[in-house]
N, C-alpha and C positions, 0 to 999 in steps of 0.2 A: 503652562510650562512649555519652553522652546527648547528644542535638541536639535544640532546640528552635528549630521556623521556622514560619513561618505555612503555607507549601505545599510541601510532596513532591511530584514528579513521578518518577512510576518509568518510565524509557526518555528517548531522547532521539531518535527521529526523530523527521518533519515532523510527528506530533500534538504532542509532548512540547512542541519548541519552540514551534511555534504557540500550545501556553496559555499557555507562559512570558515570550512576547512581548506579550501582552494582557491579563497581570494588573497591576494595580494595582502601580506601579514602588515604593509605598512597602509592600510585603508584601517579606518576606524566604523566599527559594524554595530548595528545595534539590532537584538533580537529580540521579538516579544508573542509571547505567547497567549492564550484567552483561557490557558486552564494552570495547570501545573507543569513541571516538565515532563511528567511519566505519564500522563494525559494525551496522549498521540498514538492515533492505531496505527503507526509505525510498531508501538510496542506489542501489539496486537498480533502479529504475524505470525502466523505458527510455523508453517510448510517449508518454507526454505526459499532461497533466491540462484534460480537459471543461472548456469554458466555454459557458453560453450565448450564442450569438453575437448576437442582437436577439432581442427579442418573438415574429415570428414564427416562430422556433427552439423555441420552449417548446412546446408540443402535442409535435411529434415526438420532443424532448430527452427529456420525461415518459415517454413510450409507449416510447421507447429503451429505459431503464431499464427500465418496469415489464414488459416483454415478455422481458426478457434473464434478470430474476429470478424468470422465473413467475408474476407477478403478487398473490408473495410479498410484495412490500415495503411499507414502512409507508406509505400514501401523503402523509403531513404530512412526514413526514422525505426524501423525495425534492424535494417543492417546494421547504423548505425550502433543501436542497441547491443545486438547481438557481436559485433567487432570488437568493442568495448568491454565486453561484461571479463575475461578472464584479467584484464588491468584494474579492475574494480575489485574484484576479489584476494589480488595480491595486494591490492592498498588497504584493503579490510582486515589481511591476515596481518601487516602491518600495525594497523592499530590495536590487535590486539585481540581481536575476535577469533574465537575455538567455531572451527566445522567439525562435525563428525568424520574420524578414521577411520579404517582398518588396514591392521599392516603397514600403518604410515605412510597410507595414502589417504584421500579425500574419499570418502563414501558417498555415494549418490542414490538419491530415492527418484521416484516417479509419479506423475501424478496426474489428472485425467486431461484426455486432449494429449499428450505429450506419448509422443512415438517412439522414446525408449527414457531410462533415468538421466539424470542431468539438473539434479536438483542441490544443490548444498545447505544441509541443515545443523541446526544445533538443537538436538533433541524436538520439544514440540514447541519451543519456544525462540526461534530463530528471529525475530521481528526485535525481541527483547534486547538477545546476545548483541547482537549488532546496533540498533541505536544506543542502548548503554554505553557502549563501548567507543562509538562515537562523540555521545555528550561529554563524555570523559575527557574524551580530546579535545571539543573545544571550551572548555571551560579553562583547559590549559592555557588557552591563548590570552596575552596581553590586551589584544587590539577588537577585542568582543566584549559587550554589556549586553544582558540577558535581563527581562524585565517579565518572571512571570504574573498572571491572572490579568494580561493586558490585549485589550480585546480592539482593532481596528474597526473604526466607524465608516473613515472615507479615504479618498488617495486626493493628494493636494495637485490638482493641473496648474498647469500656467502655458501659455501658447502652445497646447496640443502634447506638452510633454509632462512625466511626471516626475513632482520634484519633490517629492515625501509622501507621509501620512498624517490623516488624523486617529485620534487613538483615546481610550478613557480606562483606567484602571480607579481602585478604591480612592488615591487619593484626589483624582481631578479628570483634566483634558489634557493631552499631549499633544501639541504639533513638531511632527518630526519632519525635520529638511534633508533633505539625502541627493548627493547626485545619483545614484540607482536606486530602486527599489524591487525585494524579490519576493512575492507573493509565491508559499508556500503553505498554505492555511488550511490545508485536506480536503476533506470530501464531503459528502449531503446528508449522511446519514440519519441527523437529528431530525433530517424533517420524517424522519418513517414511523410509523409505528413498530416496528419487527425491525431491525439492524445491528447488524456485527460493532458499529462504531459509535462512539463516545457519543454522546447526545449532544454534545456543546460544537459539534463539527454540524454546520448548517448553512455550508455555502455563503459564506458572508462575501468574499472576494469576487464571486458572480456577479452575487447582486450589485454591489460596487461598480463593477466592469461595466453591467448590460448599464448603469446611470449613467456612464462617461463616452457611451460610446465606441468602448474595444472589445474586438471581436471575439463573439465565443462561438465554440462548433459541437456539435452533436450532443447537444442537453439532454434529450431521448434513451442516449445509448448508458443506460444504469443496468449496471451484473445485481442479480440473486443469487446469492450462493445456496447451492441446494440443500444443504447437513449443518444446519446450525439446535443446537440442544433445545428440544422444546419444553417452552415451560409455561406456565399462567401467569408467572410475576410480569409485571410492568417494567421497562429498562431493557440493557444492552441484551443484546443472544449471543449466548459463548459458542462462539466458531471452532467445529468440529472439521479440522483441519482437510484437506483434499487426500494428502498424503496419506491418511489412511484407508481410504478406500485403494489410493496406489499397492499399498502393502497386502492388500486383499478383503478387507472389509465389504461386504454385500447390504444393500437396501433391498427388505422385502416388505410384503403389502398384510395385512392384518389377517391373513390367512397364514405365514411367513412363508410366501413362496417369493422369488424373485421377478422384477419385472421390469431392468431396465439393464443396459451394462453401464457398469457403475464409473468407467474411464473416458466416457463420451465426457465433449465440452460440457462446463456448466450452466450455462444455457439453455439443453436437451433434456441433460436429465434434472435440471427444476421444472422443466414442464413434464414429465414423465412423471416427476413425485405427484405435482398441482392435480394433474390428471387423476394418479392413483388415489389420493384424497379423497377427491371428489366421488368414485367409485365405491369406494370403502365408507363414505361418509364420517371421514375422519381427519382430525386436525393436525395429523400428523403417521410418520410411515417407519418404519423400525431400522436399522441400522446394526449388523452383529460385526462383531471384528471374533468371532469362532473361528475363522481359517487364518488368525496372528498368533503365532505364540506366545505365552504369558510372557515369555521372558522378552520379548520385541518389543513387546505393548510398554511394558516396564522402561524398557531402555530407550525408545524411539518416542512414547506419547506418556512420559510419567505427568506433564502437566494435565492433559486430556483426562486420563484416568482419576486425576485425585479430583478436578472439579465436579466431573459426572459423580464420585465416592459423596462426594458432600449433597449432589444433591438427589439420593439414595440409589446408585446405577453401579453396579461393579462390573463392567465393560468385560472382564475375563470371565464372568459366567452370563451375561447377559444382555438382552439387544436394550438399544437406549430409541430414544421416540426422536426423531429430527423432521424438522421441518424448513424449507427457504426461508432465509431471511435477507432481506437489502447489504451487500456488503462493497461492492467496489462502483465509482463513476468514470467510464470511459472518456466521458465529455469535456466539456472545460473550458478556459479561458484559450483560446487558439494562440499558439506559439510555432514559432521557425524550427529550423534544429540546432541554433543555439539560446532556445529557451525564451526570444524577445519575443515580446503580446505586441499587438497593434499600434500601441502606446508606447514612443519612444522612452527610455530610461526606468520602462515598466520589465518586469520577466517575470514569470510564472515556472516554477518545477511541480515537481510532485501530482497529486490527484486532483491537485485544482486547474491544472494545467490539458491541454489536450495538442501534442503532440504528433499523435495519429500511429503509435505505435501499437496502440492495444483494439484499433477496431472498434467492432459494434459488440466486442466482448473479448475481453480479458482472459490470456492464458494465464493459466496457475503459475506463481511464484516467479511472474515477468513482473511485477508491482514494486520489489524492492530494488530492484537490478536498475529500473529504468526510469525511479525516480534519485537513483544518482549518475547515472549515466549524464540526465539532463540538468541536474544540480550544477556537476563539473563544470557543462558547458558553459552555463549561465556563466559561471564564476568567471571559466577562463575568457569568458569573453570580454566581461567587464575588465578585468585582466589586463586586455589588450587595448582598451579604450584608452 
């Protein structure tokens, strides 16, 4: 089967749809996805998404970032980031997405690595709020076809440039012809044993890339998130959010004494857990949320609470067992700061992409912010072509 459209987008979380949103309504897009649509750890996000809060937030929002990553990060692509993030948020309240108030203002939480709050969430579920809310919107659109359980095999070159995909779903082979294409396909986490993310996310757009010869940067730089629910089953690890250790939540060691501070980057303190482990000769280290109030915990982590409930933990009386698991990739397919990979008529956003914005490790809840930051560009640039 042949398909000819102006833009492919391979994935559909919040990168996918954020270019889809910003291109040019009279361009005909086609979007395909390898799972379902509610299948993208976009929907995954608990913690919330960074915004700058005024002017004199920017020094420390900068230094946040650049200190969390090593000092690794690209530093055009972080301002960039962070100039952008409060027009992303009013485009967000736009489409419809609820943050958290009080008083009728924007309520901001905090969360480790971050030098004061500046976080916007929607309860423990913020990742959700907002790509739903998005899908929403483009489905609205006329000039989009959405093809899920459609999984890319290869990208079609022709004289160094790319001029579509290959692609295979239940009923065949697809060759899609497109003058752009935007690789949006997530992150690695399928290939781990231990991971926050869908098992069907396994780097397929890499592997593609490193065959054709466009450049990819820092494959190495993979975040472990340190507080993910530990358990013996086989499959995903449900991500015990940052934000509550922001709110006060303490990890102690099988003694339950404390032994690390719980708002160092994540980075620091997965090796402070890996450490304690080891010491303790245990598979994992305790986590109490005792200094949250019931009724916070309720109102800020009701999703948190009822999964640990299900799986026999009632977080308001007692410590749950967590352990690191694989959750974000730094690395990626190398892009500009309007999103173009090495490969003319190619672009990359999202976690498959490496921008240089997040370092050799990722600040908390800079992950949703700036995979639309670099969505838009992609868009507007094509846009402009």
């Amino acid at each position: 089967m042949k398909i000819y459209t102006d833009v492919v987008i391979v994935g559909t979380g919040v990168a996918g749809l954020f270019s889809a949103l910003h291109l040019p309504s009279d361009k005909k897009i086609l979007m395909i996805t390898k799972s379902d649509l509610e299948s993208s750890d976009s929907f995954l996000a608990q913690g919330g998404i960074c915004v700058l809060r005024d002017e004199s937030d920017y020094d420390s929002y900068f230094e946040d970032t650049m200190k969390a990553g090593h000092y690794e990060n690209r530093r055009e692509s972080v301002d960039i980031m962070i100039r952008s993030s409060r027009d992303i948020i009013n485009e967000l309240v736009g489409y419809g997405v609820e943050f958290e108030k009080k008083d009728g203002e924007f309520e901001y939480t905090r969360e480790g690595a971050h030098s004061k709050p500046r976080i916007l969430f929607h309860e423990d579920i913020t990742g959700k709020e907002i790509t739903s809310k998005l899908l929403a919107q483009v489905k609205k659109l006329d000039n989009v076809t959405i093809y899920e359980y459609t999984a890319m095999t290869d990208i079609i070159e022709e004289d160094g440039r790319c001029i579509g995909i290959l692609a295979e779903n239940e009923h065949g082979k697809l060759t899609v012809y497109a003058e752009n294409t935007i690789l949006a396909s997530g992150g690695i986490g399928g290939k781990y044993k231990h991971s926050t993310n869908f098992p069907h996310l396994t780097g397929d757009a890499l592997d593609i890339s490193k065959k054709h010869g466009i450049r990819l940067e820092h494959l190495d730089y993979v975040q472990i998130h340190p507080t993910t629910l530990y358990s013996e089953k086989p499959g995903r690890r449900f991500l015990i959010s940052e934000s509550v250790r922001g709110e006060g939540a303490v990890l102690y060691n099988k003694k339950k004494e404390r032994f690390v501070d719980e708002l160092l980057p994540r980075d620091v303190v997965t090796k402070a857990i890996h450490e304690q482990m080891e010491k303790d000769g245990s598979e994992y280290v305790w986590l109490s949320m005792e200094h949250i109030p019931k009724e916070e915990i309720m109102k800020h982590f009701p999703n948190i609470y009822q999964h640990c409930l299900e799986e026999g933990y009632d977080v308001t009386k007692e410590c749950i067992p967590v352990v690191p698991a694989q959750h974000y990739f730094m690395g990626g397919i190398w892009v500009d700061s309007d999103s173009r990979t090495s490969m003319d008529h190619l672009y990359a956003v999202g976690e498959t992409s490496c921008n240089g914005v997040h370092g050799a490790n990722r600040l908390a809840s800079n992950s949703l912010l700036e995979s639309m930051v670099f969505a838009k560009r992609a868009a507007q640039k094509i846009g402009r072509l």
